[in-house]
Backbone as XML, in Angstrom:
<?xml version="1.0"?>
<chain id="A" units="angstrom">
  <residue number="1" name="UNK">
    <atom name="N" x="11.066" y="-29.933" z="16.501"/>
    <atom name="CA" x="11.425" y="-28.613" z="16.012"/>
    <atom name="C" x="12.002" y="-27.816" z="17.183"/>
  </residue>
  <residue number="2" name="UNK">
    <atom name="N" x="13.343" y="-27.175" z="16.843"/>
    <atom name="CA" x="13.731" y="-26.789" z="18.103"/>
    <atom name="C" x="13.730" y="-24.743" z="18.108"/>
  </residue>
  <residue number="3" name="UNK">
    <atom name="N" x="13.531" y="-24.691" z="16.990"/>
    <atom name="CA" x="13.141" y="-23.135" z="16.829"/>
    <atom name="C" x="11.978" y="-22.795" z="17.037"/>
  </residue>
  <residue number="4" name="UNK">
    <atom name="N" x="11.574" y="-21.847" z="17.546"/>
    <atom name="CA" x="9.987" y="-21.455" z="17.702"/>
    <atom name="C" x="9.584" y="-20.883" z="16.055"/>
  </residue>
  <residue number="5" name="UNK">
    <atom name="N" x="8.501" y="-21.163" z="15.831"/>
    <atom name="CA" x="8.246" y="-20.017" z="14.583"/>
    <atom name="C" x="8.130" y="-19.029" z="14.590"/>
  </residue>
  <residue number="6" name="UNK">
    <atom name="N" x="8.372" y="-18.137" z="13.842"/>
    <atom name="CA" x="8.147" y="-16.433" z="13.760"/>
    <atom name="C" x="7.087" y="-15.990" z="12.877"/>
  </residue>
  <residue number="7" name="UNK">
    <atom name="N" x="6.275" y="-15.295" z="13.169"/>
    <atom name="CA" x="5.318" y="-14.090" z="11.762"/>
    <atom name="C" x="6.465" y="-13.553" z="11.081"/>
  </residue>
  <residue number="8" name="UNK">
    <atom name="N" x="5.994" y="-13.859" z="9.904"/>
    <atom name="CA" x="7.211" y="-13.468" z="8.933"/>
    <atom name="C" x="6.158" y="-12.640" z="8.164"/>
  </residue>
  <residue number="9" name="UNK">
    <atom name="N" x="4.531" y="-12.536" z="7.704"/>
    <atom name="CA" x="3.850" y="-12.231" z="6.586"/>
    <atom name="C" x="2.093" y="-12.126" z="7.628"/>
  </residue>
  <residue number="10" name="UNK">
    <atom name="N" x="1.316" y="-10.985" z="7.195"/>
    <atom name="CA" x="0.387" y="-10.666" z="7.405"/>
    <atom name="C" x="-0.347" y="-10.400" z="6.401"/>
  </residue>
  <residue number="11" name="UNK">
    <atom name="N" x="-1.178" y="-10.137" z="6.117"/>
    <atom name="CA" x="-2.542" y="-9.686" z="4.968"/>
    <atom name="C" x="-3.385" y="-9.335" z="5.347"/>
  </residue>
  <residue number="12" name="UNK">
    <atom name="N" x="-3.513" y="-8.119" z="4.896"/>
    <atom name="CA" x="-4.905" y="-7.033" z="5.494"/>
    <atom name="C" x="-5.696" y="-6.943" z="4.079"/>
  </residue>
  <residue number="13" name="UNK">
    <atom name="N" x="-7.106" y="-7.237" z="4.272"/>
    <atom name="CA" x="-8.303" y="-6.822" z="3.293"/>
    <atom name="C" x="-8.342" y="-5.290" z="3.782"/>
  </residue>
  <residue number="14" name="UNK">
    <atom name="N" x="-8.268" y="-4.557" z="2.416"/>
    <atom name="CA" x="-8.623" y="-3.041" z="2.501"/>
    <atom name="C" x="-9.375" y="-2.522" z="1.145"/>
  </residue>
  <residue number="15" name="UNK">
    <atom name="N" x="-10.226" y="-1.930" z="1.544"/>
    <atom name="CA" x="-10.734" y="-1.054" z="0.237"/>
    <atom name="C" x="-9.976" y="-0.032" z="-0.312"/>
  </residue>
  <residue number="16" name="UNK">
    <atom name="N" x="-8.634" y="0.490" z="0.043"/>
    <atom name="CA" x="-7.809" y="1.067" z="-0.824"/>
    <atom name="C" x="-6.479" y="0.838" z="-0.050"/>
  </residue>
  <residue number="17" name="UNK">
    <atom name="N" x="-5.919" y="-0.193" z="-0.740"/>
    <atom name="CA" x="-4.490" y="-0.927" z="-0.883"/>
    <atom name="C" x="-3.373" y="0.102" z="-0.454"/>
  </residue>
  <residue number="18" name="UNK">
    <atom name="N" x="-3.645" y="1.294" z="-1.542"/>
    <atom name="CA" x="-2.737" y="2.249" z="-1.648"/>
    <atom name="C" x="-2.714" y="3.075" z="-0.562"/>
  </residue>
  <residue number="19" name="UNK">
    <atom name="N" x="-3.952" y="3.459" z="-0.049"/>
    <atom name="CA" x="-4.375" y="4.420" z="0.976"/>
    <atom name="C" x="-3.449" y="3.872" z="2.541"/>
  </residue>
  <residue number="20" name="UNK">
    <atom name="N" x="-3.394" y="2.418" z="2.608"/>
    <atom name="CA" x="-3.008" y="2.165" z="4.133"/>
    <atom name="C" x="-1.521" y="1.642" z="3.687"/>
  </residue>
  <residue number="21" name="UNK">
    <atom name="N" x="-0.916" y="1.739" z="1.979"/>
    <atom name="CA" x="0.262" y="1.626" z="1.522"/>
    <atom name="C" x="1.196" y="3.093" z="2.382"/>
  </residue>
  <residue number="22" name="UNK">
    <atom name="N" x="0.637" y="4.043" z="2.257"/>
    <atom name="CA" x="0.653" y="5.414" z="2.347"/>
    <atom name="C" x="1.164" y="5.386" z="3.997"/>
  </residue>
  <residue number="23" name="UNK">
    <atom name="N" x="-0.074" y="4.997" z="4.445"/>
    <atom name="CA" x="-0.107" y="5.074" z="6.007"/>
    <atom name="C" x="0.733" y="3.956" z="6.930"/>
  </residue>
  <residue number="24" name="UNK">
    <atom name="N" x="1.606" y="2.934" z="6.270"/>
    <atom name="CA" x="2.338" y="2.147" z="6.578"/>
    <atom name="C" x="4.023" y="2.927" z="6.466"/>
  </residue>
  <residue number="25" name="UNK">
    <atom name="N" x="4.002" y="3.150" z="5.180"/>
    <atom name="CA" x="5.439" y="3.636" z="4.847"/>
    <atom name="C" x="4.949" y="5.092" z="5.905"/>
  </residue>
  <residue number="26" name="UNK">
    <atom name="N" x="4.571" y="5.995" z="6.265"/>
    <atom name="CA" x="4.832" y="7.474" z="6.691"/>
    <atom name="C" x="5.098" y="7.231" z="8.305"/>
  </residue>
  <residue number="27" name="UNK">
    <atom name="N" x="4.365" y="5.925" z="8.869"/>
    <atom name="CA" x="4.267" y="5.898" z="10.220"/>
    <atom name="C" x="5.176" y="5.667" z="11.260"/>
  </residue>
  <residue number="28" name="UNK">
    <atom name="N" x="5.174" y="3.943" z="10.090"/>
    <atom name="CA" x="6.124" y="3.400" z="10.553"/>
    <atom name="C" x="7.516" y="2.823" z="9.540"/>
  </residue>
  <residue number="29" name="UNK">
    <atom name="N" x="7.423" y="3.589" z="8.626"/>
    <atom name="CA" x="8.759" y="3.390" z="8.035"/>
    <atom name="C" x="8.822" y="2.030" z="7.037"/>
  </residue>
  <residue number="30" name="UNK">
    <atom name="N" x="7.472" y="1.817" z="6.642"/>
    <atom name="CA" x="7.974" y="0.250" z="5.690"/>
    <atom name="C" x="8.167" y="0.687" z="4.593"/>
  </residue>
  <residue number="31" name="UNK">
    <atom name="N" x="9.260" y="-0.553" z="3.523"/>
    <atom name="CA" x="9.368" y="-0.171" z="2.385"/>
    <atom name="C" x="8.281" y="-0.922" z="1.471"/>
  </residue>
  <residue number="32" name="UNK">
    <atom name="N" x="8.176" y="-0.179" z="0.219"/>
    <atom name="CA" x="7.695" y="-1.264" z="-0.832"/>
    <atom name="C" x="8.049" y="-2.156" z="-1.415"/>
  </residue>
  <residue number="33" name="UNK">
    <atom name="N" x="8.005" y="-3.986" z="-1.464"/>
    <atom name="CA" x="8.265" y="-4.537" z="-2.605"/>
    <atom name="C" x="7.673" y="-4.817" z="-3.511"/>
  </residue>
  <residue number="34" name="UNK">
    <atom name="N" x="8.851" y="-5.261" z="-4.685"/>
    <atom name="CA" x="8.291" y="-5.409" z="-6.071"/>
    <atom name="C" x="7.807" y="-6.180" z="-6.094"/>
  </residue>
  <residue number="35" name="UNK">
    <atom name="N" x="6.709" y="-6.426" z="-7.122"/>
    <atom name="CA" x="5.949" y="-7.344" z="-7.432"/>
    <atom name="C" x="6.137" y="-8.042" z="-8.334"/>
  </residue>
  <residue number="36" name="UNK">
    <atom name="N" x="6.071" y="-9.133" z="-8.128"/>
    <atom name="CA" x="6.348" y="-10.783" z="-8.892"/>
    <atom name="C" x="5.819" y="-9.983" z="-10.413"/>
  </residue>
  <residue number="37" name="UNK">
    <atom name="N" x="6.629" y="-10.474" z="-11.571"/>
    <atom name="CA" x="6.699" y="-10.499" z="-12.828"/>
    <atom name="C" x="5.903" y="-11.303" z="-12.854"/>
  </residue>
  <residue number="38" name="UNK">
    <atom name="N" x="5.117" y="-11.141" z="-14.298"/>
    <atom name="CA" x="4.075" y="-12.306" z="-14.848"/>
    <atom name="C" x="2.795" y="-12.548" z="-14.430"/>
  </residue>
  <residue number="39" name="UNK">
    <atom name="N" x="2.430" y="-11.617" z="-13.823"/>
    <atom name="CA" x="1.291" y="-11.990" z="-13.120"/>
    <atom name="C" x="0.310" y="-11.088" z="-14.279"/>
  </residue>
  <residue number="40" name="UNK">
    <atom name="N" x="-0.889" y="-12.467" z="-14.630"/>
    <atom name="CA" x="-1.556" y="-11.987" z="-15.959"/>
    <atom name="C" x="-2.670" y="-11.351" z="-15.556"/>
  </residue>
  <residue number="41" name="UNK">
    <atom name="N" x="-2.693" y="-11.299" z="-14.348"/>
    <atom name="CA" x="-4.422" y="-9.751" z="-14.359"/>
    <atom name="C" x="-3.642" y="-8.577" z="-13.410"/>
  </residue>
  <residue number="42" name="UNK">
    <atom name="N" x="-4.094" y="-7.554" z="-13.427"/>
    <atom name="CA" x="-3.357" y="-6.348" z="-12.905"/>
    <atom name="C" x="-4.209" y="-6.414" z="-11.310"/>
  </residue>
  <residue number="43" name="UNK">
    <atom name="N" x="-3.187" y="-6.082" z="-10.283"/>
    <atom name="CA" x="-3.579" y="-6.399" z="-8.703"/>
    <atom name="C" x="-3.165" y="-4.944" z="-8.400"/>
  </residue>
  <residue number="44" name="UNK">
    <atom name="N" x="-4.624" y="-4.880" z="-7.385"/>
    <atom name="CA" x="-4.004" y="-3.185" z="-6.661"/>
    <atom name="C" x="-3.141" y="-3.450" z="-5.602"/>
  </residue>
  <residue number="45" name="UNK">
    <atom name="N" x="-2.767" y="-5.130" z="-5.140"/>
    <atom name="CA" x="-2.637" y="-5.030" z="-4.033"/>
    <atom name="C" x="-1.007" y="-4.510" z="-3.969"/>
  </residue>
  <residue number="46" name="UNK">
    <atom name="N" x="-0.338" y="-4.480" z="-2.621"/>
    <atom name="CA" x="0.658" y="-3.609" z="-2.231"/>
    <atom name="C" x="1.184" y="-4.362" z="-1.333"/>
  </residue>
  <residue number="47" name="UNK">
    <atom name="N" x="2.657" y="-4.958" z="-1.455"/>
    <atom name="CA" x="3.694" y="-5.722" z="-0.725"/>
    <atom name="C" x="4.725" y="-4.930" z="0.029"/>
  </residue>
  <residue number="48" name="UNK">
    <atom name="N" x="4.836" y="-5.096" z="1.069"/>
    <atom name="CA" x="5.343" y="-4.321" z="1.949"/>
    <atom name="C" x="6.328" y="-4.936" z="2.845"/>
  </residue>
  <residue number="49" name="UNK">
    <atom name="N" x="7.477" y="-4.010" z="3.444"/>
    <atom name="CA" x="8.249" y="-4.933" z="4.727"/>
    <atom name="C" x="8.667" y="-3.690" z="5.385"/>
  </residue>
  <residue number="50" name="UNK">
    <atom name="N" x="9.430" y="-4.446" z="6.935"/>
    <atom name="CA" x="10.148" y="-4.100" z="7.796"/>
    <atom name="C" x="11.674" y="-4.082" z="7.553"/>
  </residue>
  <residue number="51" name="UNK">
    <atom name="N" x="11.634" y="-5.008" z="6.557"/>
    <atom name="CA" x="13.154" y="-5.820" z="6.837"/>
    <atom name="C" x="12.822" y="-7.374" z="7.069"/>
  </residue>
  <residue number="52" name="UNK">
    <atom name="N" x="12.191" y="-7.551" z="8.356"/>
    <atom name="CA" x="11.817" y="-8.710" z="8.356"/>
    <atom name="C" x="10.629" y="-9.484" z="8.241"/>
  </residue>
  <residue number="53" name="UNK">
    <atom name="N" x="9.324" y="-8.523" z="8.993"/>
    <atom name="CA" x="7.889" y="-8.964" z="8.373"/>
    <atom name="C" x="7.412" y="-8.588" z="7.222"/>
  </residue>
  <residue number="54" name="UNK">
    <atom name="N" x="6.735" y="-9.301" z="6.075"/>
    <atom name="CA" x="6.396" y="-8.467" z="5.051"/>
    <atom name="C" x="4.930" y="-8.578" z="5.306"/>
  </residue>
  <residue number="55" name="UNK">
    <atom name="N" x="4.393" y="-7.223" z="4.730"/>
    <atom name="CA" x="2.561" y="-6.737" z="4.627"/>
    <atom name="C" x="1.851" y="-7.027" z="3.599"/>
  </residue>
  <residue number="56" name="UNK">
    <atom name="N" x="1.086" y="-8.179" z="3.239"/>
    <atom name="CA" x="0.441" y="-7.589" z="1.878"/>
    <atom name="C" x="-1.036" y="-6.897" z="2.161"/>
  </residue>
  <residue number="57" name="UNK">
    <atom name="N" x="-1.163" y="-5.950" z="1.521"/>
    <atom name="CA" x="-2.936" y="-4.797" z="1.416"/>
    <atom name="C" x="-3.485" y="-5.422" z="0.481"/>
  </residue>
  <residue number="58" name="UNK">
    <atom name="N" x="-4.350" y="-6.161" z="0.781"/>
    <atom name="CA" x="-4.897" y="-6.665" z="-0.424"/>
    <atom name="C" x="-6.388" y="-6.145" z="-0.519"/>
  </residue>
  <residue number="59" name="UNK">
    <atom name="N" x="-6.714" y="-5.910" z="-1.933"/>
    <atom name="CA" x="-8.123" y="-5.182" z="-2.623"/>
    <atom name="C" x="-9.297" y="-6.035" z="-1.936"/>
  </residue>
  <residue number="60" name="UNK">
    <atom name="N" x="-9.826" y="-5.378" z="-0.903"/>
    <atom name="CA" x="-11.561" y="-6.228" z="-0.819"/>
    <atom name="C" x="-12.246" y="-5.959" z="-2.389"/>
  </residue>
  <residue number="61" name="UNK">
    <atom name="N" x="-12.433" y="-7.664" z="-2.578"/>
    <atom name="CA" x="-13.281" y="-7.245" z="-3.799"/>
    <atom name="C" x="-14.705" y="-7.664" z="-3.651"/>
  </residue>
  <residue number="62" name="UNK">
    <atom name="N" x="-14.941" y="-8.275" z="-2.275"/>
    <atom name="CA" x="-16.235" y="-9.318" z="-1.623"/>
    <atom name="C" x="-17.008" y="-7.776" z="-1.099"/>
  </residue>
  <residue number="63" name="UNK">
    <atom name="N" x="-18.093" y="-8.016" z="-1.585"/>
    <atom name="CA" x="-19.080" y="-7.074" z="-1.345"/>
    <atom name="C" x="-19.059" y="-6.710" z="0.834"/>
  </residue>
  <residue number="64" name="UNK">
    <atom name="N" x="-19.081" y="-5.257" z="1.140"/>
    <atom name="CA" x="-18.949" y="-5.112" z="2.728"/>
    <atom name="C" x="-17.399" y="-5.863" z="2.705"/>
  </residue>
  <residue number="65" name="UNK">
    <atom name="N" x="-17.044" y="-5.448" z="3.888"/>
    <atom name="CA" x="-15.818" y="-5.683" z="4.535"/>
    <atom name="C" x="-15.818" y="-6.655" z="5.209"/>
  </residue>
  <residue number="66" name="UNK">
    <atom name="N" x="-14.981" y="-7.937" z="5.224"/>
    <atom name="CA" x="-14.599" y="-9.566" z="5.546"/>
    <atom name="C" x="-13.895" y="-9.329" z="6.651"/>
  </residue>
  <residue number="67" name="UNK">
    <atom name="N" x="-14.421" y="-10.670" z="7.993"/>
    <atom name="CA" x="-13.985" y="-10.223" z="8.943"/>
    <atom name="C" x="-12.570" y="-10.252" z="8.583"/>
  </residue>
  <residue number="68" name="UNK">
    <atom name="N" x="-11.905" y="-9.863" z="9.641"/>
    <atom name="CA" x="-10.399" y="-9.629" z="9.124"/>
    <atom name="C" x="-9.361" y="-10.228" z="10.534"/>
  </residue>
  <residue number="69" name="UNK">
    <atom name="N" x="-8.307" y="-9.854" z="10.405"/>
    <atom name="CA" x="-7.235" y="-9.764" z="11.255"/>
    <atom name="C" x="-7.835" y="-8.926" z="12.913"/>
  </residue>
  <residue number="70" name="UNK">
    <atom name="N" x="-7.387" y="-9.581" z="13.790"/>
    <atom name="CA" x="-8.161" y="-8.721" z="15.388"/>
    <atom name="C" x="-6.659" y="-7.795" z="15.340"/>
  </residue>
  <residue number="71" name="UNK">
    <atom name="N" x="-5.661" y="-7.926" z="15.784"/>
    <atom name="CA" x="-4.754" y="-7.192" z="15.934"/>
    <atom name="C" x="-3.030" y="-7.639" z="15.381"/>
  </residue>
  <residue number="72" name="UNK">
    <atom name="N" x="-2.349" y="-6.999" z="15.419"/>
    <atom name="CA" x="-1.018" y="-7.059" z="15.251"/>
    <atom name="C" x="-0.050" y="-6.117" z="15.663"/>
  </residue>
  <residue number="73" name="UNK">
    <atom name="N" x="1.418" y="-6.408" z="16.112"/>
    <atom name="CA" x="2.060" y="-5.553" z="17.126"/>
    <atom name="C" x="2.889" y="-4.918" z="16.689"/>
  </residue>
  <residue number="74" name="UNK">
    <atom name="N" x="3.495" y="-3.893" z="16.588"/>
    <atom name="CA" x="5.321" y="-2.961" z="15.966"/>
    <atom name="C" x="5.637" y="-3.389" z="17.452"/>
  </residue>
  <residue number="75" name="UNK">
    <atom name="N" x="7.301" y="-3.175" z="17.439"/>
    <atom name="CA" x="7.510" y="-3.153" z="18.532"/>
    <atom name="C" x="8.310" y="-1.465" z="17.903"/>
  </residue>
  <residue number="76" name="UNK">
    <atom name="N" x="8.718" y="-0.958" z="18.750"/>
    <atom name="CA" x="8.560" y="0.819" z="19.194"/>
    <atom name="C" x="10.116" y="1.422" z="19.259"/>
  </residue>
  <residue number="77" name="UNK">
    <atom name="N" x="10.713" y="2.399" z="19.122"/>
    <atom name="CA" x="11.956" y="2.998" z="19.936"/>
    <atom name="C" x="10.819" y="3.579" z="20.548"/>
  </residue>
  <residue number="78" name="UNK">
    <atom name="N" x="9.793" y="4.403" z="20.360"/>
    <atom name="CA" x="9.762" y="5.968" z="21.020"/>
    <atom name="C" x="7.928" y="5.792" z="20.344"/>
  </residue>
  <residue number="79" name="UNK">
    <atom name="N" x="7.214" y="5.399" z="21.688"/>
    <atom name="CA" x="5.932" y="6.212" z="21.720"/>
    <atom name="C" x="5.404" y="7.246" z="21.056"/>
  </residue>
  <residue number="80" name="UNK">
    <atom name="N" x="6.320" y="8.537" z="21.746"/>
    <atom name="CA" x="5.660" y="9.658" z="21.210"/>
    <atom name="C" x="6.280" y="10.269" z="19.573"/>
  </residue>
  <residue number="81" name="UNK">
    <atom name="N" x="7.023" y="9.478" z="19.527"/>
    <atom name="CA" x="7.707" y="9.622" z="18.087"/>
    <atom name="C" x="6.376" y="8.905" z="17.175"/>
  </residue>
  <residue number="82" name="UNK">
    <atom name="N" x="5.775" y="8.153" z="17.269"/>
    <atom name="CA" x="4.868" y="7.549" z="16.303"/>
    <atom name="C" x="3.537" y="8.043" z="16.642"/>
  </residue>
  <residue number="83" name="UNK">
    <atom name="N" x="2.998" y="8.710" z="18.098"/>
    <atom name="CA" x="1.855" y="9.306" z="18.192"/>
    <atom name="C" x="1.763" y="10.120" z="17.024"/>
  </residue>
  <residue number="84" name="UNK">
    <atom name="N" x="3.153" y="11.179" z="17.388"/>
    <atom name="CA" x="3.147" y="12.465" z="16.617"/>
    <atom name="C" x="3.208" y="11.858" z="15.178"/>
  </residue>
  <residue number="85" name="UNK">
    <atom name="N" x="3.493" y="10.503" z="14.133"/>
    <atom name="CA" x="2.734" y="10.562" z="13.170"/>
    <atom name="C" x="1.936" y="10.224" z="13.034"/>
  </residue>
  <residue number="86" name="UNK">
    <atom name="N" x="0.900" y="9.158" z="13.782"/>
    <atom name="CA" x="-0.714" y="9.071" z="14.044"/>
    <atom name="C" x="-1.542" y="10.030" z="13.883"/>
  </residue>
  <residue number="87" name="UNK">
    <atom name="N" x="-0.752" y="11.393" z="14.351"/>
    <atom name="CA" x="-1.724" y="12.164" z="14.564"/>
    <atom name="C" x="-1.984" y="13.073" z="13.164"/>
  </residue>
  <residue number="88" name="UNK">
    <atom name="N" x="-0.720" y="12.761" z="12.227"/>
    <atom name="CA" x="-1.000" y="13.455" z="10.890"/>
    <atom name="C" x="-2.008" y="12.453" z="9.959"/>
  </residue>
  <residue number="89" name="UNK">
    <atom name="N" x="-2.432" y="11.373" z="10.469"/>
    <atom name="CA" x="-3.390" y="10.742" z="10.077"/>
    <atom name="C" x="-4.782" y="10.620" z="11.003"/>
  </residue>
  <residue number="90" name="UNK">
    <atom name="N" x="-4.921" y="11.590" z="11.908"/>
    <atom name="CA" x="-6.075" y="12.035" z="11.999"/>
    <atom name="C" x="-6.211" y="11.032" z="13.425"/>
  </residue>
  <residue number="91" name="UNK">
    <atom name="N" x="-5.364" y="9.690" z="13.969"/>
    <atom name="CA" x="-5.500" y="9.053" z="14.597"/>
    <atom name="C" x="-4.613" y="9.127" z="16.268"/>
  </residue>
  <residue number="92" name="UNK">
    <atom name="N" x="-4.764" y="8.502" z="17.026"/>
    <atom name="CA" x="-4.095" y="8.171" z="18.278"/>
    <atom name="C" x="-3.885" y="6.914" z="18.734"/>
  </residue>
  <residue number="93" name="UNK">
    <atom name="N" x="-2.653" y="6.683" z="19.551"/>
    <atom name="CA" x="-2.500" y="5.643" z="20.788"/>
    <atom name="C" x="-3.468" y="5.632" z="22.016"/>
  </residue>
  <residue number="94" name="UNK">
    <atom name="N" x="-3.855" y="4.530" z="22.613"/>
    <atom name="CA" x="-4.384" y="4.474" z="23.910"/>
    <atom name="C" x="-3.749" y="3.737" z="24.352"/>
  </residue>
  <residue number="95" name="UNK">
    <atom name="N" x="-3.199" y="4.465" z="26.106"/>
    <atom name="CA" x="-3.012" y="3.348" z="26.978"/>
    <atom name="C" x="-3.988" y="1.734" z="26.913"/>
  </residue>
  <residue number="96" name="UNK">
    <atom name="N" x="-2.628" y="0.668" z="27.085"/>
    <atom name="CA" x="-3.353" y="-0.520" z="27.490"/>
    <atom name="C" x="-3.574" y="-0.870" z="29.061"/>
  </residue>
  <residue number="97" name="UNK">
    <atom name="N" x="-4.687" y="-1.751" z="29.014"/>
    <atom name="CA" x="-4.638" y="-2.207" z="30.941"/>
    <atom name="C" x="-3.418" y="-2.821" z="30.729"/>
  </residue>
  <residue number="98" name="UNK">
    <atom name="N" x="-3.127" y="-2.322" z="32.344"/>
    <atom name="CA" x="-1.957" y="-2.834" z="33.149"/>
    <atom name="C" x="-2.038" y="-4.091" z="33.364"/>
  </residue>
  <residue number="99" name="UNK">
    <atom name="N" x="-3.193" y="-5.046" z="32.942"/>
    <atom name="CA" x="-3.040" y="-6.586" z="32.600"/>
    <atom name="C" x="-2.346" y="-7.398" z="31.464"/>
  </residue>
  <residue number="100" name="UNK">
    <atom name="N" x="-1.972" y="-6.294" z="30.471"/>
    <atom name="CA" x="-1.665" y="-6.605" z="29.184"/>
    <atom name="C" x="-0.682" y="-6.322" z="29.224"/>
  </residue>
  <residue number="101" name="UNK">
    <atom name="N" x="0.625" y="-7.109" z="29.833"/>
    <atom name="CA" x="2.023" y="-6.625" z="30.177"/>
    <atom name="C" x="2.723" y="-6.719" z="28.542"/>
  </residue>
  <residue number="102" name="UNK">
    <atom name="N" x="2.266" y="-6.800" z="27.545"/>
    <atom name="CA" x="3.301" y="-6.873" z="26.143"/>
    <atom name="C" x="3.377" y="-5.895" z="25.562"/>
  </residue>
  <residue number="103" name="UNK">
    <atom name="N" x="1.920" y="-4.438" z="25.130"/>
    <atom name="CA" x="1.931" y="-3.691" z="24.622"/>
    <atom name="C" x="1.747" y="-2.632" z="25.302"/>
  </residue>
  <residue number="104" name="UNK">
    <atom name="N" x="2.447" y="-1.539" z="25.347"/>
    <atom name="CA" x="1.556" y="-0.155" z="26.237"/>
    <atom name="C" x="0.391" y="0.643" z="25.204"/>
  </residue>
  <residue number="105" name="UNK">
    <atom name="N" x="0.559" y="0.483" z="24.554"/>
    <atom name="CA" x="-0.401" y="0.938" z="23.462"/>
    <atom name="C" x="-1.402" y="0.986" z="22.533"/>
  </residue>
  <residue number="106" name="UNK">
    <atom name="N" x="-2.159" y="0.856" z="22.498"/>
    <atom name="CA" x="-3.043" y="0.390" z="20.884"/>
    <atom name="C" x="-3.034" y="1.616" z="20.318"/>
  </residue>
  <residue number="107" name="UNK">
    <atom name="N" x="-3.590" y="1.189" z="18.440"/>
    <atom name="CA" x="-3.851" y="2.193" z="18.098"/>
    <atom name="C" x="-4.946" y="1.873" z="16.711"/>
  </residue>
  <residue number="108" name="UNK">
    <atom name="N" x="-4.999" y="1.788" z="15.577"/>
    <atom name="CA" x="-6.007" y="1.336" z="14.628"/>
    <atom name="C" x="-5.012" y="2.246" z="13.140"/>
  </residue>
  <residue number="109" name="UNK">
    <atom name="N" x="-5.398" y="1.331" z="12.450"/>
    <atom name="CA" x="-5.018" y="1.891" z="10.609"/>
    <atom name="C" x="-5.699" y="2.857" z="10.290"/>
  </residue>
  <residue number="110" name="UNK">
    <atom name="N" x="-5.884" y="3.767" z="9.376"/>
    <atom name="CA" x="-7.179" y="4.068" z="8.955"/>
    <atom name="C" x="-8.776" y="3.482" z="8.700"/>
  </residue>
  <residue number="111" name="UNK">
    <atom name="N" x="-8.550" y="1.723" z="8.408"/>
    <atom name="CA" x="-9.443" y="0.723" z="8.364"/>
    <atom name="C" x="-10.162" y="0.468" z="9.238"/>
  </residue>
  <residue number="112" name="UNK">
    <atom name="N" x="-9.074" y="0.693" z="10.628"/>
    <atom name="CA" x="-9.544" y="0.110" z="11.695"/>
    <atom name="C" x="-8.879" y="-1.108" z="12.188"/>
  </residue>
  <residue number="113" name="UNK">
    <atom name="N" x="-8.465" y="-1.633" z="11.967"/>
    <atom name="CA" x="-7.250" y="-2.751" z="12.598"/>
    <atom name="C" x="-6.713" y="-1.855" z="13.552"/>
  </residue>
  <residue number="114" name="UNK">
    <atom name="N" x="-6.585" y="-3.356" z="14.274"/>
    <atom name="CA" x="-6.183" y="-2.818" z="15.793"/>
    <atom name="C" x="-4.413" y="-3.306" z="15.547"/>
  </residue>
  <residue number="115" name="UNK">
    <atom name="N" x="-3.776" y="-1.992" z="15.986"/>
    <atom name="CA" x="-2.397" y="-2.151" z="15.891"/>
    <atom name="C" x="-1.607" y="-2.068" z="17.642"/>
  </residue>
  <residue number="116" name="UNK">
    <atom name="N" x="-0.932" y="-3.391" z="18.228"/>
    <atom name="CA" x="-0.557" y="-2.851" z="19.577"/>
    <atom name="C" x="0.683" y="-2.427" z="19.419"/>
  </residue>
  <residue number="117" name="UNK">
    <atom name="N" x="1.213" y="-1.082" z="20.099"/>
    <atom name="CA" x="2.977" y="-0.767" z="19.806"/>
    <atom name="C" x="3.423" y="-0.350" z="21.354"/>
  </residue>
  <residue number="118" name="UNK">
    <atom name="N" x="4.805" y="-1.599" z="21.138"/>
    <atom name="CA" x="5.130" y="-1.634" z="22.845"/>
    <atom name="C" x="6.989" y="-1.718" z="22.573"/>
  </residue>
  <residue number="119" name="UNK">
    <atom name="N" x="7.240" y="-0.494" z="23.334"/>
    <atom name="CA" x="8.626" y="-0.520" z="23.342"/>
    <atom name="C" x="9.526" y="-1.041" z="23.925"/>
  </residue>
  <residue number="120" name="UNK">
    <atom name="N" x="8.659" y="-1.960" z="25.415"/>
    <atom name="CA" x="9.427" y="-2.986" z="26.025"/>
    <atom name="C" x="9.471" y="-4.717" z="25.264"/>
  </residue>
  <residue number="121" name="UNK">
    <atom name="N" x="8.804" y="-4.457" z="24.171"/>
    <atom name="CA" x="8.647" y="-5.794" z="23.425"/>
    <atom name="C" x="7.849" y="-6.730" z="23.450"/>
  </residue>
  <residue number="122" name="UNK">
    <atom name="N" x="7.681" y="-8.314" z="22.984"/>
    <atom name="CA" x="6.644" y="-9.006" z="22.869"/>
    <atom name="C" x="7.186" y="-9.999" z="23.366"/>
  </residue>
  <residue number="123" name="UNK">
    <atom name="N" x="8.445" y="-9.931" z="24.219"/>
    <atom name="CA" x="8.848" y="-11.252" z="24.744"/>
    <atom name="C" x="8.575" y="-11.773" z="25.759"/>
  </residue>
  <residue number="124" name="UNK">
    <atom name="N" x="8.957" y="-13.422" z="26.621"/>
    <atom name="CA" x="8.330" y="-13.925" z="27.708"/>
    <atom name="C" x="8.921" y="-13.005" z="28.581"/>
  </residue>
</chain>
């Protein structure tokens, strides 16, 4: 194989689908997709993209919260452009150690997932 693979698709367990639907599209700009026709029981869950990664939020229906996902990265134009909407969700960025040359940032969903956002990128 001479291509590396890419994350194309993530899945987050959430107790409200819609709630971090909300907090995806305002932050960082994802759109919604439609959902597959035919599907015979009704799903809260919520399909999402960049363009190129797509999100699905899917309904915890397992009693307590399943461990989940440790982290995942945006890559950034502008830091303080996305603090300042973090912060209409009640949340913030933290500097990363200066050992962690990929992300300058962390930050968390409303859930709590750890989100890293680095405007110099995720490359070697």
């Amino acid at each position: 194989m001479t291509d590396t693979p890419k994350i194309k698709h993530l899945a987050i367990i959430t107790l409200d689908p819609e709630r971090l639907a909300k907090f995806y599209e305002d932050v960082f700009g994802m759109k919604r997709l439609t959902r597959p026709a035919g599907k015979e029981k009704v799903s809260k869950a919520v399909f999402m993209t960049d363009g190129y990664l797509t999100l699905a939020l899917l309904e915890n229906k397992a009693e307590g919260k399943a461990p989940g996902l440790n982290h995942f990265g945006f890559q950034v134009d502008s830091q303080e452009t996305i603090g300042g909407r973090l912060s209409e969700f009640g949340l913030a960025a933290s500097q990363r150690p200066a050992d962690r040359p990929y992300a300058e940032t962390r930050t968390t969903d409303p859930d709590g997932n750890n989100i890293d956002l680095a405007v110099k990128g995720y490359g070697g």
